[in-house]
C-alpha positions as CSV (number, residue, x, y, z in Angstrom):
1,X,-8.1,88.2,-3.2
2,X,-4.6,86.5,-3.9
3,X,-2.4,88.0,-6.9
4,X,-3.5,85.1,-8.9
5,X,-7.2,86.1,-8.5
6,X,-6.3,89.5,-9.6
7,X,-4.8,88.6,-12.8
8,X,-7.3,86.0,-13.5
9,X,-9.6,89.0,-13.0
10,X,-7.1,91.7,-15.5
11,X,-7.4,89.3,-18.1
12,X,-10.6,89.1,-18.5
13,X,-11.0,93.3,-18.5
14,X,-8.0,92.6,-20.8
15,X,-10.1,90.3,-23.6
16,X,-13.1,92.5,-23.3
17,X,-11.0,95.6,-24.4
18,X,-10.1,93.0,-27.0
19,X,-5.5,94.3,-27.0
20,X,-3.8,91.3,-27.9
21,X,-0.4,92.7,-26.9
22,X,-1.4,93.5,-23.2
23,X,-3.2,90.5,-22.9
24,X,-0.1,87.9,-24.0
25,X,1.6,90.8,-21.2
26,X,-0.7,89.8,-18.4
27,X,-0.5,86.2,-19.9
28,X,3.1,86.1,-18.9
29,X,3.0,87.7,-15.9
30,X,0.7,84.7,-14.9
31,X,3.0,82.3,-15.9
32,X,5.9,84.4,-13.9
33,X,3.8,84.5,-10.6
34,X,3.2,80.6,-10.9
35,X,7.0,80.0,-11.4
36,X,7.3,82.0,-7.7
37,X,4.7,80.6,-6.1
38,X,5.9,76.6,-7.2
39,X,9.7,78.3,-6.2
40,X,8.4,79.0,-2.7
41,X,6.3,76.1,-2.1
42,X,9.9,74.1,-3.3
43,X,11.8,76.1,-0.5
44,X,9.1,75.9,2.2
45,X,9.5,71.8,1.9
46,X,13.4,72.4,2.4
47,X,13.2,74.9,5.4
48,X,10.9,72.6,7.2
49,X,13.4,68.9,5.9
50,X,16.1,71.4,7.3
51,X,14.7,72.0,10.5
52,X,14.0,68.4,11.1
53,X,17.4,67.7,10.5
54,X,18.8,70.3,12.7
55,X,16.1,69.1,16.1
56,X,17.3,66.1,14.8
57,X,20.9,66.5,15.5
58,X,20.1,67.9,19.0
59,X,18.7,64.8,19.9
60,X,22.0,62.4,18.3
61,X,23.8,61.0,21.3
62,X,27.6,59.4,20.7
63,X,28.9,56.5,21.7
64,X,32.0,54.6,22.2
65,X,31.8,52.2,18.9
66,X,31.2,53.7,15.5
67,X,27.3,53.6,16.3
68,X,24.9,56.6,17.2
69,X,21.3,56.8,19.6
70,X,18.7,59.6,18.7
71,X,17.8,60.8,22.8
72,X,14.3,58.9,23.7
73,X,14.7,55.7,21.1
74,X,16.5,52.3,21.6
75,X,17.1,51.9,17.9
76,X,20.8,51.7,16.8
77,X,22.2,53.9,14.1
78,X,25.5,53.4,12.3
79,X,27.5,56.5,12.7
80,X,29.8,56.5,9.4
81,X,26.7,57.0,7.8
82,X,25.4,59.7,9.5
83,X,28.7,61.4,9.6
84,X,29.2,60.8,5.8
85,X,25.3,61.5,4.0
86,X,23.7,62.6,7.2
87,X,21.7,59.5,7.0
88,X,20.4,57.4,10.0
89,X,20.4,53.7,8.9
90,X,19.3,51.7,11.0
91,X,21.8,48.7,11.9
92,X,20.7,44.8,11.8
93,X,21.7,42.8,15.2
94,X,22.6,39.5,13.9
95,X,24.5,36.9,16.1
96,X,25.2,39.4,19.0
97,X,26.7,41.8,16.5
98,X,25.7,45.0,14.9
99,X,26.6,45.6,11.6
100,X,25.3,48.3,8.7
101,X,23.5,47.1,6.0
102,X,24.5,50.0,3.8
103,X,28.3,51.0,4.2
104,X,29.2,46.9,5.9
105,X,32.0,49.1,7.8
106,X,30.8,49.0,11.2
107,X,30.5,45.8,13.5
108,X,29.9,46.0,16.8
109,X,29.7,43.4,19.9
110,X,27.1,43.6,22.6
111,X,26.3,46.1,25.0
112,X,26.7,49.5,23.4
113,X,28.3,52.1,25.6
């Protein structure tokens, strides 16, 4: 039986035994162990968008112009926005060039080293 459950379960002892004061007390415990529970289901969703982000920097590769590979994918990144927000924006190819469609800083010419 979760905590939950259990005080679910109090107050109803509680409103039998008909004691207002304890019951608002067991009514505000509830609301405290729901404030935790929506606290650590907010910090569960960051520790797993944090570990994507670090297995995600393992996988960055670096190259000579302003432009970044994740390891395994052909897709072209621009770099100033990954070094700046942490970002990976994908950059357009248009005319042989690369360019970023977010920051406009970065254009690079064909092939990519």
């Amino acid at each position: 039986m979760g905590l939950l459950d259990t005080i679910k379960d109090a107050v109803s002892v509680i409103q039998k035994a008909d004691n207002l004061d304890l019951y608002r007390q067991i009514l505000d415990i509830q609301r405290q162990a729901l404030e935790q529970q929506e606290a650590m289901l907010k910090l569960i969703a960051e520790n797993k968008e944090l570990k994507a982000q670090l297995q995600r920097k393992g996988r960055v590769i670096r190259h000579k112009q302003p432009v970044i590979t994740l390891e395994g994918e052909d897709t072209v990144y621009c770099a100033s926005c990954y070094g700046k927000d942490d970002k990976l924006i994908q950059m357009k190819l248009v005319d042989g060039y690369y360019w970023c469609p977010v920051c406009h800083v970065t254009h690079i010419h064909l092939p990519i080293d």
